[in-house]
N, C-alpha and C positions, 0 to 999 in steps of 0.2 A: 330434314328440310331438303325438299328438291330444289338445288340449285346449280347441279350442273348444267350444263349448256348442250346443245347440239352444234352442230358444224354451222359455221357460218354460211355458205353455202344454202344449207336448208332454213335460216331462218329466211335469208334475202326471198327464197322460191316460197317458203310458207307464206310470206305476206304479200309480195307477187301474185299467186295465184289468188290468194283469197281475196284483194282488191280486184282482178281480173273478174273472178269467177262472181263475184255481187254486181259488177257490172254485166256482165254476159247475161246472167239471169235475171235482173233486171232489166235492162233492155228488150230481151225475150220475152216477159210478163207484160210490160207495158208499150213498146214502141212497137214492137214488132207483132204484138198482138192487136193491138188497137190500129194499125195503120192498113187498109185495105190494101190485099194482093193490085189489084186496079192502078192505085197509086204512084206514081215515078218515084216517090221518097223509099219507098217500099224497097226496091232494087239495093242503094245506096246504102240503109240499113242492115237489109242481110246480109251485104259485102263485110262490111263492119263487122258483124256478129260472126260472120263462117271463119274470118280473118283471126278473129278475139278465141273462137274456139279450137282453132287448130293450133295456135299460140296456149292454149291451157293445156291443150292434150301435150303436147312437146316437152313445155317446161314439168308437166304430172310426171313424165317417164323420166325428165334428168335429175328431179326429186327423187324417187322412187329409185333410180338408180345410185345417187350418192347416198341416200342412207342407206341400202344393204351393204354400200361400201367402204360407209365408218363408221366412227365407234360412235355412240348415243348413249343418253343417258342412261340410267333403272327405271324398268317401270314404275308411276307411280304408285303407294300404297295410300287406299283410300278408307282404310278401314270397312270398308263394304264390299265385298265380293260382286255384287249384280252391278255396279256402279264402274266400278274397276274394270271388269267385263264390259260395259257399255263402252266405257273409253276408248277402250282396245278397238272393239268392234267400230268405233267410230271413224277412227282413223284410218282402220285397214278398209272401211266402206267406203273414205273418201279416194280412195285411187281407183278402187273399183266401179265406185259410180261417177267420177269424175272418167276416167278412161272408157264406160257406155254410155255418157254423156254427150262424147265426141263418134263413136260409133254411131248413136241411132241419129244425130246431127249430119254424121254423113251419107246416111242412108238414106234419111229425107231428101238431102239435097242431091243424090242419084238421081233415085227415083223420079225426082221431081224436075231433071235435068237443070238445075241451077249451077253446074257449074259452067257451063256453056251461057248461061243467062245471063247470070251476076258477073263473071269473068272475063266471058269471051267475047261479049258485048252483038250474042247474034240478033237480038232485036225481036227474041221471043218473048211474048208475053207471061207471065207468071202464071199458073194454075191458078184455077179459079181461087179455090179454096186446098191448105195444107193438109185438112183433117182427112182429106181421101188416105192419105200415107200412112201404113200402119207405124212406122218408124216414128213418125210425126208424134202420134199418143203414147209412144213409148219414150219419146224425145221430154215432153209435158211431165209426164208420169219423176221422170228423174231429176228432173228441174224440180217439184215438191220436193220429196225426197230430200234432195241436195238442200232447199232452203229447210227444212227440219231439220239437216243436220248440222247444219251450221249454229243454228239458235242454240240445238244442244253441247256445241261446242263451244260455242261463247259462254254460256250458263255453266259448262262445267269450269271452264279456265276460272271464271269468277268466282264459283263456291272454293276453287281451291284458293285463291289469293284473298279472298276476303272472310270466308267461313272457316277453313282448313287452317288459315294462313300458314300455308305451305312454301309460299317464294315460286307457287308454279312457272308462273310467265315469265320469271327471271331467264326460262332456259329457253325461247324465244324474242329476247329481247336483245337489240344491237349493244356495243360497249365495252367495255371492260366487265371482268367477271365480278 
């Protein structure tokens, strides 16, 4: 039964992040898509979202860096090899798409000179449209990605507590052991 625990530390940052980053992509999908560059609300929003992204990318690296730097539990055994695999993969893709998440986020907003916009309040107007940026598509591109991987990781925690019943989430959850 998996029932050891991870550092506390990382469960606070795992759950941290992953309310952060459903809202980040979220807002992305819908406010910040549906809301015209044209628009004053628009400004207001990206601030919010460039704010919420630089905040994922930061707390990703001090995750990332407190688990190389304690001990963790056994991998889990799923009986399945491709499955097991998958897991693995999924977690090491979340730092990795989660940290070019924040890279092509910030190349958009280079390129598109919004830090000066959103920040420095010069009273430039927004690009017509984002999709000029190749960063921008590549931005979209890992936002899917990231919400596919997310489902896949909810869908696995839950085969493992409820099909496995293995006690997975145990070693993410706050409390006593």
């Amino acid at each position: 039964m998996a029932n050891e625990r991870y550092h506390p530390a990382l469960i606070t940052l795992h759950w941290l992040i992953a309310f952060m980053l459903v809202v980040a992509i979220t807002i992305g999908m819908t406010v910040l898509e549906d809301t015209p560059n044209s628009s004053p609300e628009k400004i207001g929003a990206l601030k919010g979202h460039m704010i919420g992204g630089i905040l994922i990318l930061v707390l990703t690296i001090v995750r990332l860096v407190v688990k190389v730097t304690t001990s963790n539990p056994a991998p889990v055994k799923t009986g399945n090899p491709f499955l097991a695999k998958l897991g693995v993969g999924i977690h090491h893709g979340f730092y990795f798409f989660i940290i070019a998440m924040a890279g092509s986020g910030l190349a958009t907003a280079i390129a598109a000179g919004l830090p000066d916009i959103v920040f420095g309040g010069s009273g430039a107007p927004l690009p017509k449209d984002f999709s000029q940026f190749a960063a921008r598509g590549v931005h979209g591109l890992i936002a899917d990605i990231l919400v596919v991987m997310v489902i896949l990781h909810i869908a696995g925690a839950l085969v493992h507590q409820f099909k496995l019943k293995d006690n997975l989430m145990a070693r993410m959850k706050f409390g006593k052991k």
